[in-house]
C-alpha positions as CSV (number, residue, x, y, z in Angstrom):
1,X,55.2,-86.9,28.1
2,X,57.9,-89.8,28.4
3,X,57.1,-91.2,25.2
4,X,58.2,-88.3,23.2
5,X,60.3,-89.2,20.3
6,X,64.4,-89.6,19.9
7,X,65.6,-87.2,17.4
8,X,67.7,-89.5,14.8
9,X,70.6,-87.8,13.2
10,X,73.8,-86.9,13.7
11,X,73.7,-83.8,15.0
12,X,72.0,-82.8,18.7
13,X,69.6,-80.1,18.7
14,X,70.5,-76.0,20.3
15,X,67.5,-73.6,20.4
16,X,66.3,-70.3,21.4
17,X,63.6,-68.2,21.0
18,X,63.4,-64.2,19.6
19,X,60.8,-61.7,19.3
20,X,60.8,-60.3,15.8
21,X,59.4,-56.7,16.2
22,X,58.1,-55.2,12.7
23,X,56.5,-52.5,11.7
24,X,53.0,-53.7,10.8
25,X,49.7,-52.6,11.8
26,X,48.1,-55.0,13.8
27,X,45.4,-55.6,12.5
28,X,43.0,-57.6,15.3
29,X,44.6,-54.8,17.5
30,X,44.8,-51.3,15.9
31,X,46.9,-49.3,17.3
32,X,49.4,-51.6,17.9
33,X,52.6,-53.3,16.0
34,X,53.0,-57.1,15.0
35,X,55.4,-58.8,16.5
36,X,56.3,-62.4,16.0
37,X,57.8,-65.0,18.5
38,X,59.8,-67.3,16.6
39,X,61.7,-70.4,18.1
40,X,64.6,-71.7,16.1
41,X,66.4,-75.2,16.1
42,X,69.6,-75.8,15.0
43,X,72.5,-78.7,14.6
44,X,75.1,-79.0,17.3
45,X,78.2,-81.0,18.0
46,X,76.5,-83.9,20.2
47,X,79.9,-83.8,22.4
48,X,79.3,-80.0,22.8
49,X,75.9,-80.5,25.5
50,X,77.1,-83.8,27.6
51,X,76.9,-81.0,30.4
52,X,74.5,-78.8,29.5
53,X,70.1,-79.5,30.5
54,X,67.3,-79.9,28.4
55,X,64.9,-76.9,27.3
56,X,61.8,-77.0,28.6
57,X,58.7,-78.3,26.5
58,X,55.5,-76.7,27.4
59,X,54.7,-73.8,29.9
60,X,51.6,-74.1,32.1
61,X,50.1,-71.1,30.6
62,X,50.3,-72.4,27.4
63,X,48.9,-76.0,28.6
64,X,46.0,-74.0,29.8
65,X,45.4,-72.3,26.6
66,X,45.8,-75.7,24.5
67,X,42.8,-77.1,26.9
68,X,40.9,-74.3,26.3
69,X,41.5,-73.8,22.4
70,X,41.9,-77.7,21.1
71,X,40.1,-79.1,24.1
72,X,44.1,-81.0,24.5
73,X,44.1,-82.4,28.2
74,X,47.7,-82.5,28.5
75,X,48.5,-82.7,32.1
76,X,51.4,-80.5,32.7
77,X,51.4,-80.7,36.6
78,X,52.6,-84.8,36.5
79,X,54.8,-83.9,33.9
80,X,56.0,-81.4,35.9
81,X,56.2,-83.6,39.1
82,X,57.7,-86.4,36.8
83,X,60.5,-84.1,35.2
84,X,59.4,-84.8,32.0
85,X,58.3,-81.2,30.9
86,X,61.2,-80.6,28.6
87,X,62.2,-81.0,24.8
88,X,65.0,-82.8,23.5
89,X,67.2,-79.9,22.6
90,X,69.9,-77.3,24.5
91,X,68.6,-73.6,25.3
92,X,71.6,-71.5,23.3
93,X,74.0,-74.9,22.8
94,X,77.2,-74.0,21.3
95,X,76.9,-73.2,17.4
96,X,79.1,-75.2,15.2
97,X,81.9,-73.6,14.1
98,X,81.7,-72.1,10.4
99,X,79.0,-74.7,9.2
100,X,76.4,-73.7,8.0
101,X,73.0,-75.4,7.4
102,X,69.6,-75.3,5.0
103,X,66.4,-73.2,6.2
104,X,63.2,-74.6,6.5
105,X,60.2,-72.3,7.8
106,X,57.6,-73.8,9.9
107,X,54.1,-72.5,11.1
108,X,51.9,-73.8,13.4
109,X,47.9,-74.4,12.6
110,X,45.3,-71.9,13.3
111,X,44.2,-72.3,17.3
112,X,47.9,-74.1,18.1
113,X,51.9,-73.0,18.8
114,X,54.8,-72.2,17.6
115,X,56.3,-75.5,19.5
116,X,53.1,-77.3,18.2
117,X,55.1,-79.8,15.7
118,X,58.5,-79.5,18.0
119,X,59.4,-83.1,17.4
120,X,59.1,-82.6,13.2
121,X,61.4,-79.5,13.7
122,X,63.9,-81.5,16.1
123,X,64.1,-84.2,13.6
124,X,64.9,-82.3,11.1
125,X,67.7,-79.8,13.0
126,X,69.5,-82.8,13.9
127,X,69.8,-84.3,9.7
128,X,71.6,-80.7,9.4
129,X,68.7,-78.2,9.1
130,X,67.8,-75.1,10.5
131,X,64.3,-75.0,11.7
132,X,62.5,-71.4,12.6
133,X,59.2,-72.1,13.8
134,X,57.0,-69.1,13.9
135,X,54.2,-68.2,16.3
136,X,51.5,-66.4,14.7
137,X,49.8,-63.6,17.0
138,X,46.2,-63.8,17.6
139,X,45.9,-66.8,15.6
140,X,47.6,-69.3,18.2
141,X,46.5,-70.9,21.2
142,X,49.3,-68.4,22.8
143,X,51.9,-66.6,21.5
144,X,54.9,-66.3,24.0
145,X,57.0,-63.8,23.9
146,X,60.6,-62.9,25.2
147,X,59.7,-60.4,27.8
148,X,57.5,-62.2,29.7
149,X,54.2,-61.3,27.7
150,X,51.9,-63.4,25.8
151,X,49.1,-62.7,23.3
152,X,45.9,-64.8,23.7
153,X,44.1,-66.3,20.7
154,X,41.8,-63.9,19.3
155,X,38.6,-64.0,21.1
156,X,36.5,-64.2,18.2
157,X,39.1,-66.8,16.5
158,X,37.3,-69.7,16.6
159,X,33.2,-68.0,15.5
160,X,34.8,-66.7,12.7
161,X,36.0,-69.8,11.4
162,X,32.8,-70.0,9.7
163,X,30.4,-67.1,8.8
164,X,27.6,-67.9,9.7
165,X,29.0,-70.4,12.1
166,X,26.3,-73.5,11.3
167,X,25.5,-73.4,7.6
168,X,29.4,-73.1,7.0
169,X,29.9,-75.9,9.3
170,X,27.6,-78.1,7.3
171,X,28.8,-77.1,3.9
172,X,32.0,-77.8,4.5
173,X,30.8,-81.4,5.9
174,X,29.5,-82.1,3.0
175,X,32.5,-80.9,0.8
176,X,34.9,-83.1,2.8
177,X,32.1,-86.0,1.5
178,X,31.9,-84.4,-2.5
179,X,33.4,-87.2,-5.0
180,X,35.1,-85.1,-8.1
181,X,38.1,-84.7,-9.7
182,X,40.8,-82.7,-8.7
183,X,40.2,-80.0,-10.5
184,X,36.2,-80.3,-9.3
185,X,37.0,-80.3,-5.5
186,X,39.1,-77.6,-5.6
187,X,36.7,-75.4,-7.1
188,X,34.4,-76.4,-5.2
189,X,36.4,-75.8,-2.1
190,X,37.2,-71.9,-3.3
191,X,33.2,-71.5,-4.0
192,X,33.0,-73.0,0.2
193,X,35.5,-70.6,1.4
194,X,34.9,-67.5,-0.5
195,X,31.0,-68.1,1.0
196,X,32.1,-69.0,4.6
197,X,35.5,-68.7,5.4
198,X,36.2,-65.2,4.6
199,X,38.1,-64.6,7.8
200,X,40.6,-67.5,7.5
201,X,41.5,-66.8,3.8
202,X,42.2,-63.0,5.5
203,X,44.6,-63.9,7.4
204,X,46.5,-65.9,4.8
205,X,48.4,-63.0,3.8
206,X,49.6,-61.9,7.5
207,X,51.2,-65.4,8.2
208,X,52.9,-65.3,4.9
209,X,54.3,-61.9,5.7
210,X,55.0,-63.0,9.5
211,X,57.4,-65.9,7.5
212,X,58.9,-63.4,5.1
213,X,60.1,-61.4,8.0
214,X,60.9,-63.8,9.7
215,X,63.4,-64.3,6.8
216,X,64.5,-61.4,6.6
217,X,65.8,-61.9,11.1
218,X,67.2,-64.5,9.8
219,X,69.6,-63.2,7.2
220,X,70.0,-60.4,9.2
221,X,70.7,-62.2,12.0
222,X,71.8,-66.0,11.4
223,X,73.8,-65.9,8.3
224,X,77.0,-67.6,10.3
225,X,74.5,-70.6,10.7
226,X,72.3,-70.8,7.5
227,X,73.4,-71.2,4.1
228,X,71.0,-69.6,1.7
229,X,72.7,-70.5,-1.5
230,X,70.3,-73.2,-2.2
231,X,67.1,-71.4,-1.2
232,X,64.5,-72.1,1.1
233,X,62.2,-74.7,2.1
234,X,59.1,-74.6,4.0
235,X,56.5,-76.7,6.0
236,X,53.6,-76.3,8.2
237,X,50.4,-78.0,9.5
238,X,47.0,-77.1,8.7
239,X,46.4,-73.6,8.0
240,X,50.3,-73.2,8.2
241,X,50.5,-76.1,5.8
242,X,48.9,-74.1,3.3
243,X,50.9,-71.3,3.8
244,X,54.1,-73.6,3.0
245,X,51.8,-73.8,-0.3
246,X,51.5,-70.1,-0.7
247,X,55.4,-69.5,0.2
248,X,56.4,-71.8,-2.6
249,X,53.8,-70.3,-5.5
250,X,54.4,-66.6,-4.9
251,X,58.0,-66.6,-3.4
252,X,61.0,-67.6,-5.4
253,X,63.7,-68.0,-2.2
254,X,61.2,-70.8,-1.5
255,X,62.4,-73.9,-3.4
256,X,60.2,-76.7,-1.9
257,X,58.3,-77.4,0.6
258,X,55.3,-79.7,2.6
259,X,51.4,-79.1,3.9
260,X,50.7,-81.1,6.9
261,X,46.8,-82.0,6.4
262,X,46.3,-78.3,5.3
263,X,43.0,-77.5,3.1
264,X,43.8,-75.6,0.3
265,X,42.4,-72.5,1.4
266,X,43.0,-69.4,-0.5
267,X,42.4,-67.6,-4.0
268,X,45.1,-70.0,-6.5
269,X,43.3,-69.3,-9.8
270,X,45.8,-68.5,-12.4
271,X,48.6,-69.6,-10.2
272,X,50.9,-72.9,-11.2
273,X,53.2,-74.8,-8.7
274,X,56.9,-74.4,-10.1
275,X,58.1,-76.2,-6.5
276,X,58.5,-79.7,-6.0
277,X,56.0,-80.3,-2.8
278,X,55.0,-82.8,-0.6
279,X,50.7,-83.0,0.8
280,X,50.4,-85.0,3.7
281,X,46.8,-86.1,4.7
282,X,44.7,-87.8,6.4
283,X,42.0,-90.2,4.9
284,X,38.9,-87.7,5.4
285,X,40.4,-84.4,4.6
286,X,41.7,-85.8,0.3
287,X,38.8,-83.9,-0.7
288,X,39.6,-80.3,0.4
289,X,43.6,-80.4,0.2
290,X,43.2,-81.6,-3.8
291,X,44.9,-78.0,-4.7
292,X,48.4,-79.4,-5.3
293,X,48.1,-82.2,-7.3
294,X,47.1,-79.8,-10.8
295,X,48.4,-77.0,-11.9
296,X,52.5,-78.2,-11.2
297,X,55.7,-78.7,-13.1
298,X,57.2,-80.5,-10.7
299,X,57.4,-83.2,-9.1
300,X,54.4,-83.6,-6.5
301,X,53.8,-86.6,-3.5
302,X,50.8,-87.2,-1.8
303,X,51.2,-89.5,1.0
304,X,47.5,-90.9,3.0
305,X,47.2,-91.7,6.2
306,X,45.0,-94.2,7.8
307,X,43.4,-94.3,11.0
308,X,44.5,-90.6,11.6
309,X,43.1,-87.9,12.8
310,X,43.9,-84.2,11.8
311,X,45.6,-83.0,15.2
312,X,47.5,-86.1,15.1
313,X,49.8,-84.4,12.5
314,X,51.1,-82.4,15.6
315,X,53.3,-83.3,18.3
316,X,49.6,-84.0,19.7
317,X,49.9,-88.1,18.4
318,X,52.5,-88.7,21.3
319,X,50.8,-86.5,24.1
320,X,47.2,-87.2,24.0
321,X,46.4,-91.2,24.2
322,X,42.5,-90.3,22.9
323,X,42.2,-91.9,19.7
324,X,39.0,-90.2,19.3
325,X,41.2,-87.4,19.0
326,X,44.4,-88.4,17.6
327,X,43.3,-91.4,15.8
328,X,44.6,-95.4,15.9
329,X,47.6,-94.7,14.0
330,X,50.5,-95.9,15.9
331,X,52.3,-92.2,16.5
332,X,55.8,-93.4,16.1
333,X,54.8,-95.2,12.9
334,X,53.3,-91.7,12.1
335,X,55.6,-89.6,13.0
336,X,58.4,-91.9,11.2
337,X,56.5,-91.2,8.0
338,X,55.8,-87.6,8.6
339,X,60.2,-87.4,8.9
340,X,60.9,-89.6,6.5
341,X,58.6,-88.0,3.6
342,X,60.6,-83.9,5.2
343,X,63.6,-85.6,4.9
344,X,63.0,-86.4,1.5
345,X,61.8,-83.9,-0.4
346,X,63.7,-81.3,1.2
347,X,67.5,-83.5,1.3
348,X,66.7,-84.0,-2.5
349,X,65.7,-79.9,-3.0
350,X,67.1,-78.1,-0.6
351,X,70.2,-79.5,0.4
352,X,70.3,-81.3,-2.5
353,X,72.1,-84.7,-1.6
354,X,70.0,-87.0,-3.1
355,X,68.4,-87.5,-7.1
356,X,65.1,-88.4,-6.0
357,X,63.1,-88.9,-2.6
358,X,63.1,-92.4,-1.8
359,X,59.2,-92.9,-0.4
360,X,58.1,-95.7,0.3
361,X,54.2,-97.0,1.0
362,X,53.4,-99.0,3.7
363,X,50.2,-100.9,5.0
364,X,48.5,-98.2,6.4
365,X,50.2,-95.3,4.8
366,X,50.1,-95.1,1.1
367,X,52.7,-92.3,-1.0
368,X,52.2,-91.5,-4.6
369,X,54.1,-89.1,-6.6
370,X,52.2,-87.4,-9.6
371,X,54.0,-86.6,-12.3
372,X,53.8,-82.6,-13.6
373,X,50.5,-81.8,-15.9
374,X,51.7,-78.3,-17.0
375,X,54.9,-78.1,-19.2
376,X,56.8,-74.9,-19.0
């Protein structure tokens, strides 16, 4: 873990973590209430932790769920016996002062963690952002939780990704292989899902009320750090990618936001993008995450990623040298771009202190923007 990335801004990094208790029926455990463990980032004064010691990064209950649910062989014991188990941010470091920053929501991809895209979130807390990352129970690896308690990932999680598991497996092979316009692949993707994938497009609407309360904690509970004025922008990889999707069509807080290699799962018929939004993919996944690029009035990028892998979208690209797995990307190369293109869109539509993003292609990543093709 020593080659985890430097946060770049001006501002170090304070965190904590809070259970969010709601009143929700469980619903892959009746009887029971939802409860969501969020972690949240935020900008400090860099003079203000000189004394204080680093959070830590990964439990071993959690490295052991992560081997068991993304085959990840992260070796925590050397990291441990290395001291290089922690994050590069301050447990509860002293808030600034009357500032207050932006929100931006993150979630984690189905089978992963709330920390699984910690050095995205750090990045952005120290450019002057808020980050709450939220764990989705039942649908992560392991969700942690303040008293000591953690929720597996759903035992049936991963047979239910397809039903029945083979033929959905191959169909959506072959979908990632369709040629088609836009408009074609995503159809084609809802007639895939709404076949096969009936379980994932359920839970859709439980992560996108886990992120609305987790809005409501925070204006409940953080309004001396967050600045709302402006709205709200959201992000997320994979499944919680699309969800950053979702947020921004059906929620008008949400002013902008980013999918991390999400496919563009869900029912969008009759719905039209009125966000400005960023799709991040790799090479092999363009044909299933075609979604965002109709059906906007705004502004939309699409940025394409070579010789990456879908995991590698994650914190993943620095901690896991397989490039079977993670792809040959270079990760800091990828993980510049992944900040750059956040920093972006959401400095130009969130915080507002820039015209335009200012993207740039490079040889092996390429970023287009596509101009709106619905006019209010």
């Amino acid at each position: 873990m020593t080659n985890k990335p430097m946060p770049t801004g001006e501002y170090a990094v304070g965190t904590f973590t809070h259970t969010i208790c709601t009143d929700r029926e469980e619903l892959l455990a009746p009887g029971t209430k939802r409860n969501i463990p969020v972690r949240v980032y935020y900008p400090v004064l860099k003079e203000s932790v000189e004394s204080l010691s680093k959070a830590r990064y990964m439990s071993r209950e959690m490295a052991k769920a992560l081997k068991k649910s993304m085959h990840a062989p992260i070796n925590i014991d050397k990291a441990e016996a290395q001291g290089d188990n922690f994050s590069e941010c301050y447990e509860n470091a002293p808030k600034i002062e009357g500032a207050k920053f932006p929100l931006i929501t993150f979630s984690h991809g189905f089978g992963s963690y709330r920390e699984a895209n910690s050095f995205l979130c750090l990045e952005l807390a120290s450019h002057g952002y808020v980050v709450i990352s939220v764990g989705h129970p039942y649908d992560a690896a392991l969700c942690e939780f303040d008293d000591g308690t953690n929720i597996p990932l759903y035992k049936e999680a991963m047979k239910r990704q397809y039903e029945p598991m083979l033929p959905g497996m191959f169909a959506m092979m072959k979908m990632l292989k369709t040629k088609g316009t836009d408009k074609e692949l995503a159809d084609k993707l809802e007639a895939v899902q709404n076949k096969y994938c009936t379980f994932i497009v359920s839970r859709l609407e439980e992560w996108e009320k886990d992120t609305l309360n987790v809005v409501d904690f925070a204006k409940a509970e953080l309004s001396g750090i967050i600045d709302f004025s402006k709205g709200i922008g959201a992000t997320g990889h994979s499944l919680g990618g699309i969800i950053s999707y979702l947020l921004c069509l059906d929620n008008d807080e949400f002013v902008c936001g980013a999918n991390l290699d999400g496919a563009s799962f869900g029912n969008h018929k009759g719905k039209i993008l009125r966000k400005p939004f960023a799709q991040l993919s790799c090479k092999a996944n363009l044909g299933v995450e075609s979604r965002v690029r109709i059906d906007h009035t705004e502004p939309v990028f699409q940025a394409v990623f070579e010789k990456m892998q879908h995991i590698a979208f994650s914190d993943m690209k620095h901690l896991i040298p397989s490039k079977m797995i993670v792809g040959g990307l270079d990760p800091d190369l990828a993980h510049e771009y992944v900040c750059k293109i956040h920093l972006g869109l959401f400095d130009s539509y969130l915080k507002k202190t820039k015209d335009h993003p200012e993207l740039k292609s490079c040889e092996m990543i390429s970023i287009k923007e596509y101009q709106p093709d619905i006019q209010d």
